[in-house]
KOLDRENMI-744081 format. One record per residue (C-alpha): x, y, z; residue number from 0. Coordinates in steps of 0.25 Angstrom, whole numbers, plus 5000, padded with zeros to 4 digits. Example, Ala and Ser with C-alpha at 12.3 -4.5 7.8 and 13.67 -1.06 7.14 Angstrom:
R, x, y, z, pos
R, 5049, 4982, 5031, 0 $
R, 5055, 4996, 5029, 1 $
//
This chain:
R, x, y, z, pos
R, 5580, 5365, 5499, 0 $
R, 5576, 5353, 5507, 1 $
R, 5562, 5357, 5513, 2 $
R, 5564, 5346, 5522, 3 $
R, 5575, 5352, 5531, 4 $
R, 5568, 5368, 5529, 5 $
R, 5566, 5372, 5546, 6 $
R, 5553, 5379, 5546, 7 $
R, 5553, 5393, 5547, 8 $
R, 5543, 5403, 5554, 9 $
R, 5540, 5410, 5543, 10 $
R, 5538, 5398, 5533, 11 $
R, 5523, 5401, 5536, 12 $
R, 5522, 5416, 5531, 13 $
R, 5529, 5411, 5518, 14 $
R, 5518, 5401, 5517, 15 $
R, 5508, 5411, 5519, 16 $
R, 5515, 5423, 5511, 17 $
R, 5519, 5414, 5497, 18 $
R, 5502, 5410, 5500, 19 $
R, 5499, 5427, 5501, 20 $
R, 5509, 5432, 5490, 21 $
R, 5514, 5429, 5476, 22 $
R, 5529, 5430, 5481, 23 $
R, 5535, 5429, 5496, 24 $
R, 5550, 5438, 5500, 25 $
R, 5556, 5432, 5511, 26 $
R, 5567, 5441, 5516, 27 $
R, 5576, 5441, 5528, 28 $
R, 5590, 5438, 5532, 29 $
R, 5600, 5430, 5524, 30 $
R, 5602, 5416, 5530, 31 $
R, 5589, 5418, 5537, 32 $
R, 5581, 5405, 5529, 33 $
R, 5575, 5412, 5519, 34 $
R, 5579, 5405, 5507, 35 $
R, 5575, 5393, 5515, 36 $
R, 5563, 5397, 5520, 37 $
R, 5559, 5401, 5504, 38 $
R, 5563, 5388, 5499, 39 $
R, 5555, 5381, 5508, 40 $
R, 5542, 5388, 5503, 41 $
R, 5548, 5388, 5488, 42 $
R, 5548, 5378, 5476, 43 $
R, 5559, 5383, 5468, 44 $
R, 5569, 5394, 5472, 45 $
R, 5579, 5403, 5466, 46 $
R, 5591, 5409, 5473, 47 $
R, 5597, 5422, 5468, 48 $
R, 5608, 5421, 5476, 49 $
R, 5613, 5407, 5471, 50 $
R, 5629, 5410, 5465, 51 $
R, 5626, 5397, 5455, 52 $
R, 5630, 5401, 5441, 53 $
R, 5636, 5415, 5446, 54 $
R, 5621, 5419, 5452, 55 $
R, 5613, 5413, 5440, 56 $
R, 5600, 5416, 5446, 57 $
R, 5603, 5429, 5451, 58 $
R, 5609, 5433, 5438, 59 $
R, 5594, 5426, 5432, 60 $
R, 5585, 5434, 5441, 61 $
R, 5594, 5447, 5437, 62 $
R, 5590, 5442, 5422, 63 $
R, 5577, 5439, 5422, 64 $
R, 5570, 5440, 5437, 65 $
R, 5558, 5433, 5429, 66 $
R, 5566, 5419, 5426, 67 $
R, 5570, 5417, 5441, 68 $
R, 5555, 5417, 5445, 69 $
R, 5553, 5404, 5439, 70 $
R, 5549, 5393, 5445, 71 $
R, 5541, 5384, 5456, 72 $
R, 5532, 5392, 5465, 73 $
R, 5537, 5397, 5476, 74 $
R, 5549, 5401, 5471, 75 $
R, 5562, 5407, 5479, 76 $
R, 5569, 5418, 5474, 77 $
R, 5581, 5419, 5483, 78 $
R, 5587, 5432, 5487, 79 $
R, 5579, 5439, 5478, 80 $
R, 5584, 5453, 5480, 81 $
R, 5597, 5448, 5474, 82 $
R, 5589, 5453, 5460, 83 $
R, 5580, 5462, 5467, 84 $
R, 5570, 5461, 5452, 85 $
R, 5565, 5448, 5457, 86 $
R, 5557, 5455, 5466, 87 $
R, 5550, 5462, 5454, 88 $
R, 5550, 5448, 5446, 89 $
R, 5544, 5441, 5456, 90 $
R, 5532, 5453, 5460, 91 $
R, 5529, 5452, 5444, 92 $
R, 5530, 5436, 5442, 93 $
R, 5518, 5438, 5455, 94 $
R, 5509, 5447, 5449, 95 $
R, 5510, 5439, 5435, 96 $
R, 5506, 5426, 5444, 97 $
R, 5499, 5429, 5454, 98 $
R, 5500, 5415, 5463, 99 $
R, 5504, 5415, 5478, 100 $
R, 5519, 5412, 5483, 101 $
R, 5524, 5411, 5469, 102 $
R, 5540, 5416, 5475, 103 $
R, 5547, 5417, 5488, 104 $
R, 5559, 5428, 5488, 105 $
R, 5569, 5428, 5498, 106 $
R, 5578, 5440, 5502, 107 $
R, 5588, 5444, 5511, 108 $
R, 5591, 5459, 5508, 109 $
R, 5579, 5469, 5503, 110 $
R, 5585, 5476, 5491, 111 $
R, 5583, 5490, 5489, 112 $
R, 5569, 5492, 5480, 113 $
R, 5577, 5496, 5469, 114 $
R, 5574, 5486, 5458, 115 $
R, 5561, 5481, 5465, 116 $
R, 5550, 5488, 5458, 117 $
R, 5540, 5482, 5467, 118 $
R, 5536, 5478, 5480, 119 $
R, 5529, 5466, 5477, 120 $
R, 5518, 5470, 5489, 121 $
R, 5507, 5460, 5489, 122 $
R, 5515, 5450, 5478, 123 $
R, 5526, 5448, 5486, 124 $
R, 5524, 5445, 5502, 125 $
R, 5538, 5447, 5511, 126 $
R, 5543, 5439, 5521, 127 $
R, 5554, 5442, 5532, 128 $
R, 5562, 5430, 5538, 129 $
R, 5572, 5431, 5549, 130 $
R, 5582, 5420, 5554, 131 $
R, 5575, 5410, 5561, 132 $
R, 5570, 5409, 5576, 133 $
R, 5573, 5402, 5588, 134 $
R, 5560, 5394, 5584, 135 $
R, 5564, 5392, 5569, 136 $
R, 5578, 5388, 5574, 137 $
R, 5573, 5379, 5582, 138 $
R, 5577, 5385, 5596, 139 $
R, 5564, 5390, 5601, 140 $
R, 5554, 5378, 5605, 141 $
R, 5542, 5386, 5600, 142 $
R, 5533, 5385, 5610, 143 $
R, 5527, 5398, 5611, 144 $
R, 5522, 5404, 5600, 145 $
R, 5524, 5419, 5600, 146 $
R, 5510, 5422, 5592, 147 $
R, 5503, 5415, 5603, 148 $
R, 5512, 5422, 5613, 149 $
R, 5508, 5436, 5605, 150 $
R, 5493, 5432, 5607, 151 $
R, 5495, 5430, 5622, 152 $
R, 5496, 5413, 5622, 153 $
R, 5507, 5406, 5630, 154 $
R, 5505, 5391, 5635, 155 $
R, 5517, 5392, 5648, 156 $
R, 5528, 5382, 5647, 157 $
R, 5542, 5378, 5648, 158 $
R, 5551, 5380, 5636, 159 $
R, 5566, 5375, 5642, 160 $
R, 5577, 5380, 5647, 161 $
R, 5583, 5393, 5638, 162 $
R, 5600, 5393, 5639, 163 $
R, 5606, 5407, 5637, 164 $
R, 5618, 5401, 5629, 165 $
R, 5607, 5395, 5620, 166 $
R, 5599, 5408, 5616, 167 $
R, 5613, 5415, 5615, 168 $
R, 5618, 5405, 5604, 169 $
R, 5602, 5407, 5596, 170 $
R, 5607, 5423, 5597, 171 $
R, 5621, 5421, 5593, 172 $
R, 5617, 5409, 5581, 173 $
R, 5603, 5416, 5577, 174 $
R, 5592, 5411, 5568, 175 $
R, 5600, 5408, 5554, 176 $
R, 5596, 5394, 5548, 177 $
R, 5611, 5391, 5545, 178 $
R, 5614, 5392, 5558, 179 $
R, 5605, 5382, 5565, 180 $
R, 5612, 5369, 5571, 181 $
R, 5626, 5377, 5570, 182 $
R, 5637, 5380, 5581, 183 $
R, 5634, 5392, 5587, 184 $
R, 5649, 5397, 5583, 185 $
R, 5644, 5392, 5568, 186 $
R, 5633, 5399, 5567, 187 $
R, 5635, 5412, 5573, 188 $
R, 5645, 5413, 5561, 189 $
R, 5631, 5415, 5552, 190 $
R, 5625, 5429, 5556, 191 $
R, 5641, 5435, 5556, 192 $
R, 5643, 5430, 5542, 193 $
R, 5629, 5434, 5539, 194 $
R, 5631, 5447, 5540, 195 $
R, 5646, 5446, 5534, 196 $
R, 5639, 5442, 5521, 197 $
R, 5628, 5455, 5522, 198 $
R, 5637, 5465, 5524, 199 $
R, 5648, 5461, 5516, 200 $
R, 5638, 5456, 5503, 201 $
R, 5625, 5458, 5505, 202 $
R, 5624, 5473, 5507, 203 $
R, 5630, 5475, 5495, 204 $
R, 5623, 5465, 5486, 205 $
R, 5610, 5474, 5492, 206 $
R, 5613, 5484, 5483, 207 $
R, 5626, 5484, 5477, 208 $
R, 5632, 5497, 5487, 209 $
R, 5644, 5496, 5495, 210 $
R, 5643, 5499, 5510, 211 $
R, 5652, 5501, 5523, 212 $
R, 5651, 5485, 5528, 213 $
R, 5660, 5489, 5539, 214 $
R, 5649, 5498, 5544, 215 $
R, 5637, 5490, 5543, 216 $
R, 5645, 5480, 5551, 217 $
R, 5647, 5493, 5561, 218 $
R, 5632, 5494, 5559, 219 $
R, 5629, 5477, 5561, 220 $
R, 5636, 5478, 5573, 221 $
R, 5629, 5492, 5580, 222 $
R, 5616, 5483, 5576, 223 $
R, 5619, 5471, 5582, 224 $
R, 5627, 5480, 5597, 225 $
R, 5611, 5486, 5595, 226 $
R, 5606, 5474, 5592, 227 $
R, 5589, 5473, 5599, 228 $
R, 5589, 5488, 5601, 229 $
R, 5582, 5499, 5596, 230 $
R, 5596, 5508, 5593, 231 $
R, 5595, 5519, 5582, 232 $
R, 5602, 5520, 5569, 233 $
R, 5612, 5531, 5578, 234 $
R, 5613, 5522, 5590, 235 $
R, 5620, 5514, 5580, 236 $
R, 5628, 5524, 5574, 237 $
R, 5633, 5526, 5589, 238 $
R, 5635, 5512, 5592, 239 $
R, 5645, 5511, 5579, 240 $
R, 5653, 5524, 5584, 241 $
R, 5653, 5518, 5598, 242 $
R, 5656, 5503, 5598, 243 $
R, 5663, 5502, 5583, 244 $
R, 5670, 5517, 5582, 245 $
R, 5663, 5520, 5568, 246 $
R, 5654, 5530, 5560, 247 $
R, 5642, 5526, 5553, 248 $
R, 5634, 5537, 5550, 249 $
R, 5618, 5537, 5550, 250 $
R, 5614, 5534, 5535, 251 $
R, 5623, 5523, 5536, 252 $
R, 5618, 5515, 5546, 253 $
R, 5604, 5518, 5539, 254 $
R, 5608, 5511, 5528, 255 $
R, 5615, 5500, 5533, 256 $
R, 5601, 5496, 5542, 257 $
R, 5593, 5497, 5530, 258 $
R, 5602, 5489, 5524, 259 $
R, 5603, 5479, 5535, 260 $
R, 5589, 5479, 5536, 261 $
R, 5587, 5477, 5521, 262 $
R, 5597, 5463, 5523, 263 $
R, 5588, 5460, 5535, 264 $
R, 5601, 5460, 5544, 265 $
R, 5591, 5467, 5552, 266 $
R, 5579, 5463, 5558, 267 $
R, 5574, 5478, 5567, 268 $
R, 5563, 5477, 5577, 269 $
R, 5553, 5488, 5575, 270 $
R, 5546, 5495, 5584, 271 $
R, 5531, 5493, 5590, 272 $
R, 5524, 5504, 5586, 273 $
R, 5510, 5502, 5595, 274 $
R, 5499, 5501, 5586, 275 $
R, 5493, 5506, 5599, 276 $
R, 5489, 5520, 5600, 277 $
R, 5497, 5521, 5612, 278 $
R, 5504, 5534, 5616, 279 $
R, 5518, 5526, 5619, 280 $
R, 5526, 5533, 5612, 281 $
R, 5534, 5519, 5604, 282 $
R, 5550, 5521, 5598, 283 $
R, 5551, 5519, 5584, 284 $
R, 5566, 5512, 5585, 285 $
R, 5568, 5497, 5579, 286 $
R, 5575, 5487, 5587, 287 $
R, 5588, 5483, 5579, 288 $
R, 5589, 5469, 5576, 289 $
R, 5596, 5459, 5568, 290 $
R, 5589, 5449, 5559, 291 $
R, 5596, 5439, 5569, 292 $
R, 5602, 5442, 5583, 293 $
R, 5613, 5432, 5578, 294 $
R, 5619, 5444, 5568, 295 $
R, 5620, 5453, 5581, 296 $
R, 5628, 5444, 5586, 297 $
R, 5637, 5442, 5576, 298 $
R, 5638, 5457, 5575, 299 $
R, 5643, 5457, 5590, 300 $
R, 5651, 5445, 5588, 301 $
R, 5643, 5442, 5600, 302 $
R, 5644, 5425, 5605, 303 $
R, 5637, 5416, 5616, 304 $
R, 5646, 5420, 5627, 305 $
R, 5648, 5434, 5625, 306 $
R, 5632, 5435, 5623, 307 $
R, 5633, 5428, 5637, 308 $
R, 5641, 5440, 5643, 309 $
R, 5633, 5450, 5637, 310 $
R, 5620, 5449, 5641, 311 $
R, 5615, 5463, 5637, 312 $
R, 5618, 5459, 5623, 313 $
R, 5611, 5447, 5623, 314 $
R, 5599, 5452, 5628, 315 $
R, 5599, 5460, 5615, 316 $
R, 5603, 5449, 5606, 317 $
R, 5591, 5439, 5613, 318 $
R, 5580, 5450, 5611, 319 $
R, 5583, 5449, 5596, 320 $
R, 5583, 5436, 5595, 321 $
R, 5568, 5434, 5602, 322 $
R, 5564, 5448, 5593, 323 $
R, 5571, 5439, 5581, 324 $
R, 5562, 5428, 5584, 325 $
R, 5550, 5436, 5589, 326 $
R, 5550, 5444, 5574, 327 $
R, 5549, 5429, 5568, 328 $
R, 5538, 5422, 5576, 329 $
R, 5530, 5435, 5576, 330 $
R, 5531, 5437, 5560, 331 $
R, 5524, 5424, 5558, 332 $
R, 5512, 5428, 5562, 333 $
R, 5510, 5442, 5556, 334 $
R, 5516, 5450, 5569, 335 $
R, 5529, 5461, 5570, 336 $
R, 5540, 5463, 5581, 337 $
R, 5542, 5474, 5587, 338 $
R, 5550, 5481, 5598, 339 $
R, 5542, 5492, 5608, 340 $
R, 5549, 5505, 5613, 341 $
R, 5543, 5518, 5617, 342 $
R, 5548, 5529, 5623, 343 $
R, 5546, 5527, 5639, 344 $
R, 5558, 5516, 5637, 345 $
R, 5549, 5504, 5636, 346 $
R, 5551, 5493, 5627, 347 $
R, 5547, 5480, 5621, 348 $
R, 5557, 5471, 5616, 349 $
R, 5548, 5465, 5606, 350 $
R, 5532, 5467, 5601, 351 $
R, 5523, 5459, 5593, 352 $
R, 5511, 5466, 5586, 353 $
R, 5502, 5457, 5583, 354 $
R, 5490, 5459, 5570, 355 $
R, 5480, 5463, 5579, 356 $
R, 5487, 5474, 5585, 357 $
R, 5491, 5467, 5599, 358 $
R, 5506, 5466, 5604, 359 $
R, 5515, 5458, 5611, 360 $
R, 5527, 5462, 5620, 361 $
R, 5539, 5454, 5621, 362 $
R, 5551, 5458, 5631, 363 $
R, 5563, 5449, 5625, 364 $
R, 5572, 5445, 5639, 365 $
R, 5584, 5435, 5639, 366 $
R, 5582, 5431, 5653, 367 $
R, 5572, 5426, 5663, 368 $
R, 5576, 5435, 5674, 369 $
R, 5572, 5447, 5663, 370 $
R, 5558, 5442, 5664, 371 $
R, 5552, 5450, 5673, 372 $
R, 5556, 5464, 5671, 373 $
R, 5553, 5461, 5655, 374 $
R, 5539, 5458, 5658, 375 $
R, 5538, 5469, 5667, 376 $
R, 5542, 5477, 5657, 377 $
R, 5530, 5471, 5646, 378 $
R, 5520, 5473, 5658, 379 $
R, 5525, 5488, 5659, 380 $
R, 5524, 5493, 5645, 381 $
R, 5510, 5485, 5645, 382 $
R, 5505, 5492, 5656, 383 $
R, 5509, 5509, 5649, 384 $
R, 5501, 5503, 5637, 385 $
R, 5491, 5499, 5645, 386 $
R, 5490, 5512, 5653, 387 $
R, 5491, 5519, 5638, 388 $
R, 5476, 5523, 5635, 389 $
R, 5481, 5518, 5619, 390 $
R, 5491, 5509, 5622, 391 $
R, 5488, 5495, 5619, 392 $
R, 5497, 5485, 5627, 393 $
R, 5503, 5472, 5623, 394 $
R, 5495, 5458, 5624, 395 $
R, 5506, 5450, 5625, 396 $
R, 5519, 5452, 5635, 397 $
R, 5531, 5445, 5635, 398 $
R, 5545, 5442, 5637, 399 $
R, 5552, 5432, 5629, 400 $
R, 5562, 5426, 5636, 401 $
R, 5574, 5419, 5633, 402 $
R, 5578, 5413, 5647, 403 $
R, 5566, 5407, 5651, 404 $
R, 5561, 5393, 5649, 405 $
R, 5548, 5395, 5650, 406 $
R, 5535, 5402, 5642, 407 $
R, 5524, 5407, 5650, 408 $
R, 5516, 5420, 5656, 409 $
R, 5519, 5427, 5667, 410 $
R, 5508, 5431, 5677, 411 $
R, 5509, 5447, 5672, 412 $
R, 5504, 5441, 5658, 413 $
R, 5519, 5442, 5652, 414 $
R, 5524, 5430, 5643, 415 $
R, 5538, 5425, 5645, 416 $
R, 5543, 5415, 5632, 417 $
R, 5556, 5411, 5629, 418 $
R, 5562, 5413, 5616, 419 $
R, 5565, 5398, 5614, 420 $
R, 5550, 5393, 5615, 421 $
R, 5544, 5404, 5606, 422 $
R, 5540, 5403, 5591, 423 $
R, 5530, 5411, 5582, 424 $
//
């Protein structure tokens, strides 16, 4: 690859420090997410299992002899290794017989069943998850707040520009796929569609060789994205199917087609903060359902820029799982998780950030300026019942990330309010 043209990626810094930390680095995510970019960069020779020259020579190599494709310049990039699941094994053993730092980057978009790995490669192999970019990495966010000195309660006020709504509709509808920056809108919003065309039609055979009902998973794609930001159960979906598609899926299918959604990393679910407080909240246990992109829901919904426009509801939904996209990202690169907050007095968090010391950080995700208000109200609320709690341990940081607003600053009840566009890790 040309080095010169690689655009920097958020997490280029954890590969720094993991290849430093461990014999070998996995990276996984979705396909078309930058992966195999992001490896080369860090890498000095590469091999690609998938490559169809000579018939899939170096697949049919690595099926052969695993050992022989290992050769070669450190680090070295073993490209969709799971399409010869022994690499792992080879690669855990060729780290134990060297024992140098960052000697292989593997890359993988799918999480092959165990059969066939013999082991887990814990403390010889460190695992990295990468997601399409965001608005910062694709350029569309100015990055002039960072969210680990937001989490820590630091906000310099100032003016970010104007936001259009047309504008944060088209970064939903296009999402955070390199190949689709600097293309028409109607170009690439073709991308997620026939990304997930190309998982259910090849790739969820080629996981495991067994046949399965593609025009339900599509049932199912479609329940996922018409629930897309909420926290609906494995039965709400079952319903939703009967209801707005006139079909049966029964419950150990849907089971099966999550986990193997999940194991494609189709699926990105937001999971619930479970307060490390001793509080005597009593905290639901359900995961918000997410798409690794908000771009995929909208293929599912064949949803566009004007019909978003008309159907404000939706896009509320679609909005908050861009900023939690974005959110997961910033807040991964330095050491933190996302989560959602739900308890059973029907109060909720959109979004949570636990940080390392055991502090955390609320965030009400609202589309528009005029929801301001009632969204820090609601922050301030939930803020007070822990505080009244005799165990409960409230939030340090409250905010409401914004996408309508063009400016950063804090309120005079203490609550942030940043726009999507300006923030960055």
């Amino acid at each position: 690859m040309d080095k010169q043209s690689y655009r920097p990626r958020i997490i280029d810094r954890k590969v720094d420090e993991y290849l430093a930390a461990f014999g070998a680095v996995c990276i996984e995510g979705p396909k078309w997410c930058g992966k195999t970019w992001t490896s080369a960069y860090h890498s000095k020779s590469e091999i690609y299992i998938g490559d169809p020259a000579g018939n899939f020579q170096n697949r049919q190599l690595a099926q052969l002899s695993p050992s022989l494709v290992l050769e070669g310049e450190t680090p070295r990039l073993i490209d969709e290794w799971q399409e010869v699941p022994p690499l792992w094994d080879a690669v855990r053993y060729k780290v134990d017989e060297t024992p140098q730092k960052g000697q292989f980057i593997l890359t993988g978009s799918a999480t092959p069943n165990h059969k066939g790995i013999l082991h887990s490669g814990a403390g010889r192999i460190g695992r990295l998850r990468m997601r399409p970019m965001s608005l910062y990495e694709s350029g569309d966010s100015s990055g002039k707040i960072s969210l680990k000195e937001l989490c820590h309660g630091e906000l310099t006020s100032c003016l970010t520009g104007e936001v259009d709504l047309r504008r944060l509709i088209e970064l939903i509808v296009r999402g955070g796929w390199p190949g689709s920056l600097g293309l028409p809108l109607d170009k690439a919003s073709l991308l997620p569609a026939e990304y997930l065309n190309a998982v259910v039609d090849d790739d969820v055979f080629r996981m495991d060789g067994v046949k399965r009902d593609t025009q339900k998973m599509r049932l199912l794609l479609r329940s996922l994205a018409r629930n897309e930001s909420t926290t609906a159960t494995n039965r709400t979906l079952m319903r939703d199917i009967k209801d707005m598609d006139d079909e049966e899926i029964d419950s150990d299918t849907v089971s099966a087609y999550l986990d193997i959604f999940k194991r494609l990393f189709i699926t990105d679910n937001q999971p619930p903060f479970s307060t490390g407080m001793r509080s005597s909240v009593r905290v639901k246990q359900a995961e918000k359902r997410h798409f690794a992109d908000p771009s995929l829901a909208c293929a599912l919904l064949k949803a566009t820029p004007s019909g978003l426009l008309g159907d404000l509801e939706r896009l509320g939904f679609l909005f908050e799982a861009l900023c939690e996209r974005d959110l997961r990202i910033y807040a991964d690169s330095f050491g933190t998780g996302l989560y959602h907050y739900q308890d059973y007095s029907n109060r909720e968090i959109d979004a949570v950030i636990e940080l390392t010391d055991g502090s955390w950080c609320a965030f009400e995700i609202k589309l528009g300026a005029n929801q301001i208000d009632a969204a820090a109200e609601n922050l301030l609320t939930i803020k007070r019942k822990f505080e009244e709690d005799p165990r409960g341990k409230p939030p340090a940081v409250l905010c409401v990330l914004c996408g309508l607003t063009n400016a950063a600053y804090q309120r005079p009840d203490g609550v942030f309010v940043v726009p999507i566009t300006a923030l960055k890790d």
